[in-house]
RORO-506656 format. One record per atom (N, C-alpha, C): x, y, z. Coordinates in steps of 0.2 Angstrom, whole numbers, plus 5000, padded with zeros to 4 digits. Layout:
# residues N
XYZ/...
END
This chain:
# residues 188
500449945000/500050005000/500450065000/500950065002/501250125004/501750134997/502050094997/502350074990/501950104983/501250124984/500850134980/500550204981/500650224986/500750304987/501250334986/501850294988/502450344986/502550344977/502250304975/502350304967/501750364965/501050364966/500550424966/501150474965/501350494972/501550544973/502150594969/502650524969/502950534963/502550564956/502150534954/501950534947/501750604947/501450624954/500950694955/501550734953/502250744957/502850774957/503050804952/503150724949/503650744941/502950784938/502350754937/501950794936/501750874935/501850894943/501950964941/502550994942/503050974940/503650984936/503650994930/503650934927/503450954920/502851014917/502351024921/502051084920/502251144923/502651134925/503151214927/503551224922/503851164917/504251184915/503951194910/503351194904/503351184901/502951274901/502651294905/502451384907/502851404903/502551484897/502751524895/503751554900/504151554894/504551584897/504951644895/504351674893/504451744894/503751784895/503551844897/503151894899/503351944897/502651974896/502652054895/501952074898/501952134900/501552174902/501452234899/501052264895/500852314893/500252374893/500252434894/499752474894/499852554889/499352554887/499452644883/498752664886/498952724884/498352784885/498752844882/498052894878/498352954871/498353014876/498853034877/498953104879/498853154875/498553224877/498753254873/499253304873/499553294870/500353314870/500653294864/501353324862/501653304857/502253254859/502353194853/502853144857/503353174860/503553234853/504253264858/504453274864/503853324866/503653304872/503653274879/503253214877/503253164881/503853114880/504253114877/504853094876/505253124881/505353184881/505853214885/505653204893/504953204894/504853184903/505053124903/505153064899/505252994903/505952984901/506252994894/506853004895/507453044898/506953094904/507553134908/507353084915/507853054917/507653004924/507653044928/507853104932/507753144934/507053184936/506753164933/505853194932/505453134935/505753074934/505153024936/504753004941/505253044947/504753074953/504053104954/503853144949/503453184946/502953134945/502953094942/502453074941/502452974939/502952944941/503052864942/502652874951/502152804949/501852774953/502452744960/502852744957/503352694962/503752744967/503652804964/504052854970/503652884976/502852854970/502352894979/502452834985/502352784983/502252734988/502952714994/503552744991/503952744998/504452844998/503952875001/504452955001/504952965002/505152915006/506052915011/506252885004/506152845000/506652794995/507252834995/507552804994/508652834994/508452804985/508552884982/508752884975/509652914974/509752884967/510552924966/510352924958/510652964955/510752984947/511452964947/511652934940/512252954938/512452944929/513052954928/512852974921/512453024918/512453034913/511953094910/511353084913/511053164913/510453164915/509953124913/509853134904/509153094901/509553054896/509353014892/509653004887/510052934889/510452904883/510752854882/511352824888/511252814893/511952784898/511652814905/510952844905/510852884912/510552824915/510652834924/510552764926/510152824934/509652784936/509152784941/509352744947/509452744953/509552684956/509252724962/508852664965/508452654971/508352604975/508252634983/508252594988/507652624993/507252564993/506652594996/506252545001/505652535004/505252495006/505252425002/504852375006/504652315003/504252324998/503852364996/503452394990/503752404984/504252434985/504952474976/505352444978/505552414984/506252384983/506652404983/507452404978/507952424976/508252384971/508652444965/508752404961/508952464955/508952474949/509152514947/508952534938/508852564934/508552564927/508952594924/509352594917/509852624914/509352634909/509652684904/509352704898/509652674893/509552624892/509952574883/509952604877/509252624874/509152624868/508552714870/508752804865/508452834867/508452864858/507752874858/507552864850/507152944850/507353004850/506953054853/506353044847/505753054852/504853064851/504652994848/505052944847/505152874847/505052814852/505552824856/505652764860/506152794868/505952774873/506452754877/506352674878/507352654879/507252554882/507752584887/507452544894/507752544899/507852464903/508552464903/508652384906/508652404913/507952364918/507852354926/508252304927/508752314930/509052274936/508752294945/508552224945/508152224952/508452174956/508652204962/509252164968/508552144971/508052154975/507752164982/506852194980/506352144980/506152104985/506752024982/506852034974/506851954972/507351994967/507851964963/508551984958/508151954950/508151994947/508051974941/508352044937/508152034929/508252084922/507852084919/507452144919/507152144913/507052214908/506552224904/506652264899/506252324900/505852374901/505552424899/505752474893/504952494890/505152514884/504552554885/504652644882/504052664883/504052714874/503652684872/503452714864/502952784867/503152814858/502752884857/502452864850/501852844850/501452874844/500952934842/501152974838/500553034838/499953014833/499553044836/498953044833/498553094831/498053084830/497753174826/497953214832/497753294829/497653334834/498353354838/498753314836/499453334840/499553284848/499153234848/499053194854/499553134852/499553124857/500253054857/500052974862/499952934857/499952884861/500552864864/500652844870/501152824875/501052744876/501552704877/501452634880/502152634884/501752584886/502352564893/502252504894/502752454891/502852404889/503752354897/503452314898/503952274904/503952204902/504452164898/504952124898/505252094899/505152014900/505752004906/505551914901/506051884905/506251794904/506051774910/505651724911/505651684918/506051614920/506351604922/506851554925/506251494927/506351434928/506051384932/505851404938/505951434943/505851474950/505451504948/505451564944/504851614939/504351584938/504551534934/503651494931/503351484937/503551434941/503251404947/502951474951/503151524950/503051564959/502351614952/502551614946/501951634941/501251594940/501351524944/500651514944/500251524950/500551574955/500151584960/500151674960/500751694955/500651774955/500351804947/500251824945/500151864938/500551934937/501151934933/501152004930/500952044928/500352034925/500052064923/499652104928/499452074931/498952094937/499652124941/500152114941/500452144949/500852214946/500952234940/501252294936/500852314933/500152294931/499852314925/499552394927/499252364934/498852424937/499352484937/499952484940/500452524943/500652564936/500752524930/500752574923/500252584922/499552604923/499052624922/499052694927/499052694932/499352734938/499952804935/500552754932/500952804929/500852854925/500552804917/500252844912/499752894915/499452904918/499052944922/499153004925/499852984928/500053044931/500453084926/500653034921/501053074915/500753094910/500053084909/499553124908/499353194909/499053194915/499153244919/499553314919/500053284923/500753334920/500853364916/500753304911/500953344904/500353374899/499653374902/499353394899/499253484902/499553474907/499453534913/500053584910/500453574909/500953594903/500753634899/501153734898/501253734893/501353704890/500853724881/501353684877/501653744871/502153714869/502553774865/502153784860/502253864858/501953924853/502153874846/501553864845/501353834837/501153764838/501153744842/500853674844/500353654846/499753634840/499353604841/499153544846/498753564851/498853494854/497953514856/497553414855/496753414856/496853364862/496453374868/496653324874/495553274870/496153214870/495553174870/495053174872/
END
C-alpha cells in the first residue's frame, strides 16, 4: 500500500514539474493611453530619469526611497537607482536604447524583493490633433523558480495596474503643461 502512494505521489511530482516547466517563458506586460501632447514632448519627461518622481507610481508609495542619478541626465547611459520599502524595493534602470519622440528601452535590474532583468520600453505614437499615444511595455524571461511562483502570481495583474497609475500621472502633467507656441495639441 504504501509502496503505491509513494509511486502516486511521485507521478503527481514529476507531474507538476513538468508543468512548470513547460509555462510560457517569457512575459510581457503592457498598457497605453493617448495624451494630449506631442511625442516630443512626452519623450523628454520619461527619457530625463530625473523627472520620474513627478509622476512614476513607484515614487509615491515609499517617500523616504534613497534615489541616486548617475551618468547623464536623460538619454542613452543615464542610470536611476533606488532603495526603498518592501513595495519598490531596490534595484536600478539604465537607459539602453533613446529614440527621441520614438522610444525610450530601459534595462531594470532588480536586487530586492527578488534579483531578476528585465526590459522596459516606453513608445510615442502621435495621433490626430497633436495627441500622442504612450505605451509602457515590461519584459522579462522567467527561469523555472519564475514559472512556478507565476502560477500563483500574475504580471500582469501585479504591474499592470501600477502602469496604468503611471500613464496617468504622465497624463496629467503633461497635459497641465504649457505647450510650445505653434503646437497644436486636442486632449481626448
Amino acid at each position: 500500500m504504501i509502496v503505491k502512494i509513494l509511486i502516486v505521489l511521485a507521478v503527481l511530482v514529476i507531474g507538476l514539474l513538468v508543468f512548470v516547466a513547460l509555462q510560457p517563458a517569457h512575459f510581457r506586460v503592457a498598457r497605453s493611453t493617448t495624451i494630449g501632447a506631442p511625442a516630443a514632448a512626452l519623450f523628454e519627461r520619461v527619457n530625463d530619469l530625473r523627472g520620474w518622481p513627478a509622476w512614476s507610481p513607484y515614487a509615491k508609495r515609499d517617500p523616504n526611497m534613497k534615489t541616486a542619478f548617475e551618468g547623464p541626465a536623460a538619454g542613452l547611459g543615464a542610470i536611476y537607482r533606488w532603495d526603498g520599502n518592501n513595495d519598490v524595493g531596490a534595484g536600478s534602470m539604465t537607459v539602453v536604447d533613446s529614440r527621441p519622440g520614438e522610444r525610450v528601452r530601459m534595462r531594470l535590474d532588480f536586487l530586492r524583493p527578488f534579483k531578476g532583468t528585465n526590459t522596459a520600453d516606453f513608445t510615442f505614437a502621435p495621433r490626430a490633433g497633436g495627441a500622442t499615444e504612450v505605451t509602457w511595455t515590461l519584459n522579462g524571461e522567467k527561469n523555472f523558480v519564475s514559472k512556478a511562483a507565476c502560477l500563483f502570481m500574475n504580471m500582469d495583474k501585479m504591474c499592470g495596474g501600477d502602469f496604468e497609475v503611471g500613464l496617468a500621472q504622465l497624463k496629467t502633467l503633461a497635459e497641465a503643461a504649457p505647450t510650445p507656441q505653434g503646437v497644436a495639441v486636442a486632449v481626448p
